[in-house]
N, C-alpha and C positions, 0 to 999 in steps of 0.2 A: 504494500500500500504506500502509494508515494505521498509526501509533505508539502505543501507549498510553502514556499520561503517568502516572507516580510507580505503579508496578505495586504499590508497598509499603500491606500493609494497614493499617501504622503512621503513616500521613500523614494530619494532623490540626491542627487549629492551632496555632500555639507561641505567641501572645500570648493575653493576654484583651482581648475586644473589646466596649465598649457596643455594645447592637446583632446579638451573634451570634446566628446562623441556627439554632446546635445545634439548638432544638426543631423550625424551619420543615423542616430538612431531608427529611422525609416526605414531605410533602406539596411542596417542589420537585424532588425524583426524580423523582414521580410524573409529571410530565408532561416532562419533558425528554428530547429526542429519542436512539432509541435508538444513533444514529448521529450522532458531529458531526464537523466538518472542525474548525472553530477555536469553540472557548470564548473568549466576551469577559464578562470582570467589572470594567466601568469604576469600580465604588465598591468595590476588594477587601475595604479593612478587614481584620478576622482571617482573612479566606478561608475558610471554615468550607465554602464551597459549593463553591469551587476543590480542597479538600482532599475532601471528600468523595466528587468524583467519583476522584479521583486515586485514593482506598484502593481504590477499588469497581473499579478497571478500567474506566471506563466511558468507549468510545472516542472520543477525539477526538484530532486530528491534532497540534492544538502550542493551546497558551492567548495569551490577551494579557491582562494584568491591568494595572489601574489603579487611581488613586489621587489626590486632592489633594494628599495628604499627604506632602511631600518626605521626611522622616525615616522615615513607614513604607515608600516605594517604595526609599529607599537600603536599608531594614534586609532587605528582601527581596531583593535587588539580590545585596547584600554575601553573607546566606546562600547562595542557588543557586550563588555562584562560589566560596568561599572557608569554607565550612563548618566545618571544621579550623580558621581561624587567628581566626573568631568567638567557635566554645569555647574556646577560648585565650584571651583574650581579658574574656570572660564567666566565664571561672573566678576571675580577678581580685579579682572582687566579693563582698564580704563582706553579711548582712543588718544591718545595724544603720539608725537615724538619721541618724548625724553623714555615713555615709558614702553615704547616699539623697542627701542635699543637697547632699555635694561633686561627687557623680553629676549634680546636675541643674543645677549651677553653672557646670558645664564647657561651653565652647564645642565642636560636635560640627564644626562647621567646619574648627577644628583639628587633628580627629582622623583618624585612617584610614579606610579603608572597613570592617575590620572591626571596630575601636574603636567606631566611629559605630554598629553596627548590635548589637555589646555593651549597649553606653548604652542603646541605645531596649531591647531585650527585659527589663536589668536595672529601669529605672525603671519599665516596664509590670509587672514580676513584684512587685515590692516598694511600688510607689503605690499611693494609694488609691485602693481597689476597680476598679482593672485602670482606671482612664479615663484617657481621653487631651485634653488639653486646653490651649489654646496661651492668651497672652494677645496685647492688640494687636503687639507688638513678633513674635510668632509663637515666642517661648520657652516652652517647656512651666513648666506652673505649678500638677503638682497634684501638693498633700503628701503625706508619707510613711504609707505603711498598716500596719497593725500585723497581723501573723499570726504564727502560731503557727510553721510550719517552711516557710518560702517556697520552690518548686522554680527557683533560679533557673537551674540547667543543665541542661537535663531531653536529654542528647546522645542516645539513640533517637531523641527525636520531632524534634531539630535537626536528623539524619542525615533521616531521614524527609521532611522537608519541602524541603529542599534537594534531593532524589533528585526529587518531586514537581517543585518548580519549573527544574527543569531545561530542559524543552521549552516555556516559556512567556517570551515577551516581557512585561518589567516596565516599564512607562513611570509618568511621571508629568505627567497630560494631564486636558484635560476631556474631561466623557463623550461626546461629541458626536462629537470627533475621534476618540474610542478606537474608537467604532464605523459611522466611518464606510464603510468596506472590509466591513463585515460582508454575507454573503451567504446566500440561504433555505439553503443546507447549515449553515449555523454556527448557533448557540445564543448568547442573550446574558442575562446575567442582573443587573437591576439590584439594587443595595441602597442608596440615597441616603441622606442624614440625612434620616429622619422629618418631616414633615409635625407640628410641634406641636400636640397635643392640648388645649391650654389656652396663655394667652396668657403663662402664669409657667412653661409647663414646654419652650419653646425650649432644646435645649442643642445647639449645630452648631457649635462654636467648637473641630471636629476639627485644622482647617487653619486659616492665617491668613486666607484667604476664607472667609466664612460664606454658607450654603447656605438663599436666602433664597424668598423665593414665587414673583419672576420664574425663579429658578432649576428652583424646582418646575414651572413650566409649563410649559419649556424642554424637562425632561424629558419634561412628558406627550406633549407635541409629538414628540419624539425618540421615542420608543414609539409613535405611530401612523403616524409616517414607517416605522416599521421594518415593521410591520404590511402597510402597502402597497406596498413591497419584498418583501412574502414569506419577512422572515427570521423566527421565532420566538423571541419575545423574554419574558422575564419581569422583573415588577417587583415589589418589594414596598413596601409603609410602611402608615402607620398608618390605622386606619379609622376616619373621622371627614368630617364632610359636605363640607371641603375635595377630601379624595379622593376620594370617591364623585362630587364634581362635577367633577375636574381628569379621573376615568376614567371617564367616566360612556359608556354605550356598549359598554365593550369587557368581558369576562368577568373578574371578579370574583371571588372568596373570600374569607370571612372566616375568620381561624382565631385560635383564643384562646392566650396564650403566658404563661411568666411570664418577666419579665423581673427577672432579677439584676442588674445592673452599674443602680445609679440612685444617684445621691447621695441620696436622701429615700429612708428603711428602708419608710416606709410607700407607697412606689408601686413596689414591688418585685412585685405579685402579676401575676393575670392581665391582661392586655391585650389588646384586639382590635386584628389586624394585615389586612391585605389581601394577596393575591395576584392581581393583575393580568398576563392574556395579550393579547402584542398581535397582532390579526386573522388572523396568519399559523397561528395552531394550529385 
């Protein structure tokens, strides 16, 4: 007897994420099987895709989500268990300057599980332009944003997403291992850092490993292994004759997006993205 995961139609992302799926989301419904055993998102990020199936009811058994990124897998970690002592926590926080920088001064090491996972959703609601960005030491290192009324406790959609993440295992793994167990009943759905467009517009410095070209063939690799397993798998990034040759072969879409979250105001418009399936659909 299978479980629906986060029954609530208010489950929805609680970060802002470079990178989110909001607009893809149509067009990856559209093919995602109307039955899963396990949902696996080894690049979660905002989760936008993870959330989406969660509002919709859309059955699957329990998730696994992943991530490189130690500070966002604890911040999801710490909400699904401790929801309550988060907001608690995140109410703390005031919008100002002075008080962003002592926010991002603080060793999260030394904090609690729900402190630590305060810090990350506070610095993401109040930094500039929602990014996330570590330097070599693996310390976040992007400045303070300026808005108008910051929602930094937004408790629906914290209650929300925490109800969602409930029936999902959260690790922090590479992709490979995340889905290794995956079977033709399960669904897997990739979102890696992008394939750079241009040789100045690299930005993958999510995690303190950067997500380089062998990385990306790794993955192509990983997607036609899953392919001839028989599980149904999807991928997205950007479209551009790296990818078209890393997926060359296997069914393709291009679909056009505008992307908000760019440090440069003027590469904020449309973009062409890819949707790649692997053999199994």
């Amino acid at each position: 007897m299978s479980a629906r995961v986060g029954a609530s139609d208010d489950a929805r992302p609680f970060l802002k994420w470079a990178g989110g799926k909001r607009q893809l989301i149509p067009a990856i419904l559209a093919v995602v099987p109307a039955e899963i055993d396990t949902y696996y998102e080894p690049f979660v990020g905002g989760g936008a895709v993870f959330f989406a199936l969660a509002a919709r009811s859309r059955a699957f058994r329990r998730a696994v989500l992943a991530d490189a990124n130690q500070e966002l897998v604890l911040c999801y970690q710490a909400l699904r268990r401790d929801v309550d002592g988060v907001m608690r926590e995140l109410r703390r926080y005031r919008y100002g300057e002075a008080e962003y920088y002592a926010a991002r001064a603080r060793d999260p090491e030394r904090m609690s599980p729900a402190a630590r996972a305060a810090r990350t959703i506070y610095l993401n609601r109040t930094g500039y332009n929602g990014l996330y960005r570590v330097n070599k030491q693996g310390r976040f290192n992007v400045p303070f944003g300026r808005y108008e009324r910051p929602v930094i406790c937004d408790e629906r959609r914290l209650r929300a997403a925490s109800a969602a993440l409930k029936r999902a295992k959260i690790v922090c793994l590479d992709f490979e291992e995340t889905v290794r167990d995956a079977s033709p009943t399960d669904f897997v759905y990739f979102d890696p850092p992008y394939v750079p467009l241009s040789p100045t517009s690299s930005f993958t410095a999510y995690a303190q490993r950067r997500f380089g070209s062998d990385e990306q063939r790794r993955l192509a690799a990983a997607l036609r292994r899953l392919g001839e397993r028989g599980v149904p798998a999807l991928l997205s990034n950007s479209s551009c004759a790296a990818t078209r040759e890393l997926y060359e072969g296997l069914v393709a879409d291009e679909i056009f997006v505008r992307r908000a979250i760019n440090s440069v105001a003027t590469s904020r418009g449309p973009v062409a993205e890819l949707l790649v399936r692997s053999s199994a659909f």
